[in-house]
PDB file with SEQRES, HELIX, SHEET and CRYST1 records, atoms N, CA, C and O in Angstrom:
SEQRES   1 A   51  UNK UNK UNK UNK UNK UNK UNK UNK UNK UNK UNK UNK UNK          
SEQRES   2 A   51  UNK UNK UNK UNK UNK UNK UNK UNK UNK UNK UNK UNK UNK          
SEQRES   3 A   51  UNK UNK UNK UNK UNK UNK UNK UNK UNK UNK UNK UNK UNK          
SEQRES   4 A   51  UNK UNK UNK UNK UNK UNK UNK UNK UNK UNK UNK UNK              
HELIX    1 AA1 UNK A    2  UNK A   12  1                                  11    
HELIX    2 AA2 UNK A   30  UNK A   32  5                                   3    
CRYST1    1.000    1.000    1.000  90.00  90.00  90.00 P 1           1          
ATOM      1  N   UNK A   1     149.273 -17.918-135.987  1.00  0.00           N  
ATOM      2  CA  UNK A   1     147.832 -17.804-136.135  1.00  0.00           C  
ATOM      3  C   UNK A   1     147.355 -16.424-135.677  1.00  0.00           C  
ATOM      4  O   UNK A   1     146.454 -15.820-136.258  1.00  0.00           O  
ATOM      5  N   UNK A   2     147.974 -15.980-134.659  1.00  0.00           N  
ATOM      6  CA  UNK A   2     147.603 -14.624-134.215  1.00  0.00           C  
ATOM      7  C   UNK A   2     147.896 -13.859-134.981  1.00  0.00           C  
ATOM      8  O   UNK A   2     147.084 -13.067-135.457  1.00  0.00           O  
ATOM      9  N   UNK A   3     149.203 -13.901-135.315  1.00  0.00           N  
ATOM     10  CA  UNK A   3     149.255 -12.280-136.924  1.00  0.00           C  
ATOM     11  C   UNK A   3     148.443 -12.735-138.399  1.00  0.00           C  
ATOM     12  O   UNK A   3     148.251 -11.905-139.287  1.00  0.00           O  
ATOM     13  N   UNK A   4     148.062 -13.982-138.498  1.00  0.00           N  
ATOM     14  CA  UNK A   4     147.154 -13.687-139.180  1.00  0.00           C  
ATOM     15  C   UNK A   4     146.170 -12.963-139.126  1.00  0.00           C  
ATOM     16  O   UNK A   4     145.865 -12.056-139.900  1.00  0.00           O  
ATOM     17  N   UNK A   5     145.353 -13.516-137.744  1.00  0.00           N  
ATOM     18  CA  UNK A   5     144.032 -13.329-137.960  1.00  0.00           C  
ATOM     19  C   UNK A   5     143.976 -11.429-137.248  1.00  0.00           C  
ATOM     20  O   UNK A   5     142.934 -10.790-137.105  1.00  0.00           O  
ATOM     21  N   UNK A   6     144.965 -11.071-137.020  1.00  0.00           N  
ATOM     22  CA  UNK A   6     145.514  -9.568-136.749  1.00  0.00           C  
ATOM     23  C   UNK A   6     145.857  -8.855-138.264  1.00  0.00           C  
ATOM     24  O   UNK A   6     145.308  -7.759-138.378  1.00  0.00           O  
ATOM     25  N   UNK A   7     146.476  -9.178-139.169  1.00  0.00           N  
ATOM     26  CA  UNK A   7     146.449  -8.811-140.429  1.00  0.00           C  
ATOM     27  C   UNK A   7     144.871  -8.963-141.152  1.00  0.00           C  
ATOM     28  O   UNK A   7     144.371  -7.925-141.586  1.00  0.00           O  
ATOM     29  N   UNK A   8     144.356  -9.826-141.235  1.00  0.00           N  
ATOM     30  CA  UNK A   8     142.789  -9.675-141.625  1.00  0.00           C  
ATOM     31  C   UNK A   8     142.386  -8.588-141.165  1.00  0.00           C  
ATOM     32  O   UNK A   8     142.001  -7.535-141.673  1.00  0.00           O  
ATOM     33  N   UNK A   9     142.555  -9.064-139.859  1.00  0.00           N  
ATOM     34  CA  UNK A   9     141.077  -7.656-139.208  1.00  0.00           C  
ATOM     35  C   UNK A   9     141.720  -6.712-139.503  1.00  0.00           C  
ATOM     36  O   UNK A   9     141.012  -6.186-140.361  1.00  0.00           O  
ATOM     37  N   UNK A  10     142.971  -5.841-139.348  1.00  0.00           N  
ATOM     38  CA  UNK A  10     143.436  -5.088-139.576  1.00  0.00           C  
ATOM     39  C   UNK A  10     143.308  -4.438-141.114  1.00  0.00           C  
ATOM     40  O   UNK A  10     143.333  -3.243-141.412  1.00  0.00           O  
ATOM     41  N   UNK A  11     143.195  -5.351-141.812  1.00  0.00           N  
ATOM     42  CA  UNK A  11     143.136  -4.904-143.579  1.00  0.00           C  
ATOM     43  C   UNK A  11     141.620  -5.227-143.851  1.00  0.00           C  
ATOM     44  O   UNK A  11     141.131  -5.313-144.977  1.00  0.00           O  
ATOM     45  N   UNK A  12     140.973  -5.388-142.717  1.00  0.00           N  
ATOM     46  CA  UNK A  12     139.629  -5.390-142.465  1.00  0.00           C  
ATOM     47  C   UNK A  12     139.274  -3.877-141.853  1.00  0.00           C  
ATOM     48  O   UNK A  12     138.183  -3.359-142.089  1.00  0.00           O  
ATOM     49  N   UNK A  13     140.083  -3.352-141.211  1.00  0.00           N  
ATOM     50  CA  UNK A  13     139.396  -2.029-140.896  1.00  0.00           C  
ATOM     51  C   UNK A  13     138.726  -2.138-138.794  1.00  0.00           C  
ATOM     52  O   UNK A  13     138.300  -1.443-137.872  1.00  0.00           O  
ATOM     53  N   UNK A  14     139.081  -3.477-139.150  1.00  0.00           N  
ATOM     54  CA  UNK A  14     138.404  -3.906-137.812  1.00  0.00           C  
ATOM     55  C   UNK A  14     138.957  -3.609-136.816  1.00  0.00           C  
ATOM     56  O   UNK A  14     138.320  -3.473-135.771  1.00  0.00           O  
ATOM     57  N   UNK A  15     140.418  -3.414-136.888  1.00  0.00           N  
ATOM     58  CA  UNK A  15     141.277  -3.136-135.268  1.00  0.00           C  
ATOM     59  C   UNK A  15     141.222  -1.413-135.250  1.00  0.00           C  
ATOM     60  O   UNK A  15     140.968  -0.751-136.257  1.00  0.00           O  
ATOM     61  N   UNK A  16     141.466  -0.924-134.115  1.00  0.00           N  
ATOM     62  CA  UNK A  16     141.942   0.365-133.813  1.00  0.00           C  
ATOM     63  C   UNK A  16     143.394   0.453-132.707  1.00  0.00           C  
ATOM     64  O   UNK A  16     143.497   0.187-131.509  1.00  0.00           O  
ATOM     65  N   UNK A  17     144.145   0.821-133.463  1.00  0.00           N  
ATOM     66  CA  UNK A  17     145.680   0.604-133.267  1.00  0.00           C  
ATOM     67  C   UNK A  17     145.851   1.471-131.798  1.00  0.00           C  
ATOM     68  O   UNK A  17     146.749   2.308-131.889  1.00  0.00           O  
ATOM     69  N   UNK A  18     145.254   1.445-130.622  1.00  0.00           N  
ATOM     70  CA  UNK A  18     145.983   2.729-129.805  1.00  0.00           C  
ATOM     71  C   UNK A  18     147.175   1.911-128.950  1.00  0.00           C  
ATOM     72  O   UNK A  18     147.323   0.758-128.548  1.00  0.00           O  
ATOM     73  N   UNK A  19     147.998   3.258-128.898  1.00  0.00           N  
ATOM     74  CA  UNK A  19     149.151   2.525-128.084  1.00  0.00           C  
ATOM     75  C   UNK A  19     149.130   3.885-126.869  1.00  0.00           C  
ATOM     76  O   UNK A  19     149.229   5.089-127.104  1.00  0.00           O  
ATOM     77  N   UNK A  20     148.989   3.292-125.734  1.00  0.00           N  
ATOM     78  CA  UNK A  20     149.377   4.146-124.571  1.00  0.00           C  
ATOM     79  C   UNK A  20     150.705   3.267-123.709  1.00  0.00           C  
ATOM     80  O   UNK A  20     150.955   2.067-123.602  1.00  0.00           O  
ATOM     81  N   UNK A  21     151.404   4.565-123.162  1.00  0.00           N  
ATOM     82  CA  UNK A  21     152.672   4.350-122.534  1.00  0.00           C  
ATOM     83  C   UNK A  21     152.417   4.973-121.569  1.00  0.00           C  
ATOM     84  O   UNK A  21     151.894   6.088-121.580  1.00  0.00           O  
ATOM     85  N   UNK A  22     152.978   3.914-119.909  1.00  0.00           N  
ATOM     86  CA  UNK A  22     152.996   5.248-118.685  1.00  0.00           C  
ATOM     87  C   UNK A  22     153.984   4.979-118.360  1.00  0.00           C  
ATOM     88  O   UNK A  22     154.259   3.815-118.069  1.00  0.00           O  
ATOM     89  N   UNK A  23     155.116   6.258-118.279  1.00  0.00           N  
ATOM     90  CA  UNK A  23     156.419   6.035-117.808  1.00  0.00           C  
ATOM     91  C   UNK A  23     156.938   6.414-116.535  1.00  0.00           C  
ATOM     92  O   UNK A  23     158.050   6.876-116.278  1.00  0.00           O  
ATOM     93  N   UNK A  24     155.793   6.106-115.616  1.00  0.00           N  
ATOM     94  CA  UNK A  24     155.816   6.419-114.206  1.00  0.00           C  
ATOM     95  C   UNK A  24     157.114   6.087-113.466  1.00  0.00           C  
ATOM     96  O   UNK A  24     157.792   5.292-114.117  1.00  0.00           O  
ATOM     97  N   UNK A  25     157.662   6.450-112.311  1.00  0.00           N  
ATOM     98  CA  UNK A  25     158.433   6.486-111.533  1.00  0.00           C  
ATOM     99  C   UNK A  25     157.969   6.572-110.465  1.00  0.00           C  
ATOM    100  O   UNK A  25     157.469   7.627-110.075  1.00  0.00           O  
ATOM    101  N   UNK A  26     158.023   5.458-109.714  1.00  0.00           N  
ATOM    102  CA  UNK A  26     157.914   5.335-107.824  1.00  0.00           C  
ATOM    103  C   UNK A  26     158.923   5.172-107.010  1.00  0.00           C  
ATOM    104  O   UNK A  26     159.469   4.073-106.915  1.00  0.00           O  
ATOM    105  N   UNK A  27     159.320   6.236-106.303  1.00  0.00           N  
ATOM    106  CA  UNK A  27     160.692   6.179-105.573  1.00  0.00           C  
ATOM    107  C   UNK A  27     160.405   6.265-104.007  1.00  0.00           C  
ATOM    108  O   UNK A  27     159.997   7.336-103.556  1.00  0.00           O  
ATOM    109  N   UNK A  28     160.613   5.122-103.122  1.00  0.00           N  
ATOM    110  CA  UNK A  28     160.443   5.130-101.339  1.00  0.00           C  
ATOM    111  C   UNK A  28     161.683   5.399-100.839  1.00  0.00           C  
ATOM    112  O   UNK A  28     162.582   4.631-101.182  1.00  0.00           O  
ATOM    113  N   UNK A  29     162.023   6.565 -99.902  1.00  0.00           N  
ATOM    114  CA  UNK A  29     162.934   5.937 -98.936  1.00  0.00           C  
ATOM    115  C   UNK A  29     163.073   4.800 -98.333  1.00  0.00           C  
ATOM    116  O   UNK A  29     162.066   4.143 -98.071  1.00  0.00           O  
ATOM    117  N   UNK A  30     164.289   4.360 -98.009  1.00  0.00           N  
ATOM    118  CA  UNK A  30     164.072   2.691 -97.752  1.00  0.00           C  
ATOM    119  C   UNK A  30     163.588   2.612 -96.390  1.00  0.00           C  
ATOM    120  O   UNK A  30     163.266   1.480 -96.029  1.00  0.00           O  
ATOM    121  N   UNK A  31     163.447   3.661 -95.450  1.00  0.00           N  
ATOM    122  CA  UNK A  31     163.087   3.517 -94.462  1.00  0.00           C  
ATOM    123  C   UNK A  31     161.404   4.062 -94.194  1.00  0.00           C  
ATOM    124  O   UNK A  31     160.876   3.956 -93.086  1.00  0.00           O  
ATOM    125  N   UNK A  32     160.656   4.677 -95.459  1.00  0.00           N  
ATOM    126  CA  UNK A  32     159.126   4.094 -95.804  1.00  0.00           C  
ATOM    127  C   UNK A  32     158.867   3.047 -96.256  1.00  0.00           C  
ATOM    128  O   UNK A  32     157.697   2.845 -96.581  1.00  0.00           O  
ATOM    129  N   UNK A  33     159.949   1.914 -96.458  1.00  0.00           N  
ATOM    130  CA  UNK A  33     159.019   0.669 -97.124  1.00  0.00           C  
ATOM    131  C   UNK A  33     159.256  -0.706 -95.696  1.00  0.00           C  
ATOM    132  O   UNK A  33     158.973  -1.903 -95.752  1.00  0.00           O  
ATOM    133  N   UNK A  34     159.795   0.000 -94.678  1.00  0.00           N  
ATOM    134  CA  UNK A  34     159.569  -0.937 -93.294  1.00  0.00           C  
ATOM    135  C   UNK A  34     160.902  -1.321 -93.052  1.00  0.00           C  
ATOM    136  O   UNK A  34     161.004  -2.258 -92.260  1.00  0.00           O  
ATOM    137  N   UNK A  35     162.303  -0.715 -93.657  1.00  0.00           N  
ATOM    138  CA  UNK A  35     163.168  -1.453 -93.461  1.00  0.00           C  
ATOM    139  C   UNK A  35     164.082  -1.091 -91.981  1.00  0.00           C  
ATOM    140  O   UNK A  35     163.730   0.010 -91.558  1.00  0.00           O  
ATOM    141  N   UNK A  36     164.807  -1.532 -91.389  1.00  0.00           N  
ATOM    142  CA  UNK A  36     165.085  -1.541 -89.863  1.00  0.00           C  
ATOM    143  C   UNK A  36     166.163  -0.620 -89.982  1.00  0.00           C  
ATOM    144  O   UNK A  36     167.025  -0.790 -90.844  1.00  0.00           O  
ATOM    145  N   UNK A  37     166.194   0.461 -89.093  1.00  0.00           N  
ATOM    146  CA  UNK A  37     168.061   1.159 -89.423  1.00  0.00           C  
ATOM    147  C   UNK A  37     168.873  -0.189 -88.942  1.00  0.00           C  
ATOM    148  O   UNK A  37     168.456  -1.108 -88.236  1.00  0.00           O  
ATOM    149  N   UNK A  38     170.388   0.016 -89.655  1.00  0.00           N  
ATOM    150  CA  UNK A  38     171.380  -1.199 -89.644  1.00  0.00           C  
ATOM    151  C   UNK A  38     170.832  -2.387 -90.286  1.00  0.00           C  
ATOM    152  O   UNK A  38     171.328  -3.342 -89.687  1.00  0.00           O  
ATOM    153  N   UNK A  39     170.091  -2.787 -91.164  1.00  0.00           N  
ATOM    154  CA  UNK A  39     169.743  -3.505 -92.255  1.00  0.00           C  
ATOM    155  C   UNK A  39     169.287  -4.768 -91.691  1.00  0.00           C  
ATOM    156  O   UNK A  39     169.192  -5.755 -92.419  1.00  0.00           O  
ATOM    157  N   UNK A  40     169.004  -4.816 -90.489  1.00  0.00           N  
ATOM    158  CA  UNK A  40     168.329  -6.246 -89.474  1.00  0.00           C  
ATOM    159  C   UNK A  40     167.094  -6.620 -90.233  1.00  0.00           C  
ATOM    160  O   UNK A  40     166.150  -5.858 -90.440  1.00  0.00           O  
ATOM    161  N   UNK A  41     167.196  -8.008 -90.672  1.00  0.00           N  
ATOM    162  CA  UNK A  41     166.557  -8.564 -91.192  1.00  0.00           C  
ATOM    163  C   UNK A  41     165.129  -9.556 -90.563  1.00  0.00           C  
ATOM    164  O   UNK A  41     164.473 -10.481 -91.042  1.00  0.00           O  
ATOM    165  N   UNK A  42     165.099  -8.931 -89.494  1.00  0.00           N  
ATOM    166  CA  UNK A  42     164.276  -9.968 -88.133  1.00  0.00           C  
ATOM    167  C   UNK A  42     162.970  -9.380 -88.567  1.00  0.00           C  
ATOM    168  O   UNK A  42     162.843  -8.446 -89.360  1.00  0.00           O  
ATOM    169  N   UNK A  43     162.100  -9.972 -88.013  1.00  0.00           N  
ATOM    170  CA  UNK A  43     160.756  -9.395 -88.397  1.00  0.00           C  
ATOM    171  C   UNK A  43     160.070  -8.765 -87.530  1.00  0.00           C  
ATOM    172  O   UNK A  43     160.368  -9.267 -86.446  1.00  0.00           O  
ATOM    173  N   UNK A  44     159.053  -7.661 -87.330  1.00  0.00           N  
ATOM    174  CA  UNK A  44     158.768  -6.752 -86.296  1.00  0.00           C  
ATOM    175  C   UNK A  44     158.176  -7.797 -85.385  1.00  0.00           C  
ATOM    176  O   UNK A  44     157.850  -8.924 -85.758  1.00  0.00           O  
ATOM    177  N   UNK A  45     158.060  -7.304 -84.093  1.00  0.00           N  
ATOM    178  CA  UNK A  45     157.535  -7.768 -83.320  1.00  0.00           C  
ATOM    179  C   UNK A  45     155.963  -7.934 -83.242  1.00  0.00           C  
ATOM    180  O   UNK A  45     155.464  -8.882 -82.635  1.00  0.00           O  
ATOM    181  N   UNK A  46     155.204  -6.967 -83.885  1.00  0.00           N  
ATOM    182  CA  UNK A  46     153.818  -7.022 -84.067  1.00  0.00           C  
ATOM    183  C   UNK A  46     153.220  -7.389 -85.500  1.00  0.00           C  
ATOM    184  O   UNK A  46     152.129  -7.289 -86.062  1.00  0.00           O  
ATOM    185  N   UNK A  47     154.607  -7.905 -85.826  1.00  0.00           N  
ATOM    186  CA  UNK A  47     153.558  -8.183 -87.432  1.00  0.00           C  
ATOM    187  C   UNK A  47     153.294  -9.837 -87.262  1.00  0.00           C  
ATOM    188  O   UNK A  47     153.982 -10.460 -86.454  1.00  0.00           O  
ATOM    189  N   UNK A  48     152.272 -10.513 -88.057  1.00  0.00           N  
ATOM    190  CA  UNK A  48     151.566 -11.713 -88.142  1.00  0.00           C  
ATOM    191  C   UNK A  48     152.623 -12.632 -88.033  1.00  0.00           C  
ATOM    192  O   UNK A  48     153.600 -12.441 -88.757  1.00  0.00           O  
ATOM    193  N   UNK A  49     152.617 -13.661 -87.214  1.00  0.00           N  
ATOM    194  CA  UNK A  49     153.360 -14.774 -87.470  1.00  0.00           C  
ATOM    195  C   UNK A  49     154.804 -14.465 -86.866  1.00  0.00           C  
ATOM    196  O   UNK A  49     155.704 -15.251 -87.162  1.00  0.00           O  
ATOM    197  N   UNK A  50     155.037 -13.586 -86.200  1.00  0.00           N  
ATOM    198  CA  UNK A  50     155.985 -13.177 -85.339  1.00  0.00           C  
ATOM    199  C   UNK A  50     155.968 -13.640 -84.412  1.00  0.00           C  
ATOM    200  O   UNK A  50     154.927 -13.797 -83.774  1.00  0.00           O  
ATOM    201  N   UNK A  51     157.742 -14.221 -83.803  1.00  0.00           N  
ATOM    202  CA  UNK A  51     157.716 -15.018 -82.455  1.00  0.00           C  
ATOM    203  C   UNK A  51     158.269 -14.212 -81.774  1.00  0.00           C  
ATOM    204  O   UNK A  51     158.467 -14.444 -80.581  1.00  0.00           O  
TER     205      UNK A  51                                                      
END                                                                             
């Protein structure tokens, strides 16, 4: 039902085709995204819900 009613409008004049692409790249050291040296998986002492 959708490529129909996408072929109408389209051979209707009605759509405007834009296509944007962002081919961004975000790269952290792993030790900016909170992770512990030696890969300790415990949770900080001051974060929420910490015993």
């Amino acid at each position: 039902m959708l490529r129909a009613a996408q072929a109408r409008a389209d051979a209707a004049g009605e759509i405007d085709w834009v296509v944007s692409v962002d081919s961004t790249v975000v790269r952290a050291h792993q030790h900016a995204v909170g992770a512990r040296k030696g890969g300790s998986a415990s949770p900080h002492s001051d974060a929420p819900g910490a015993a």
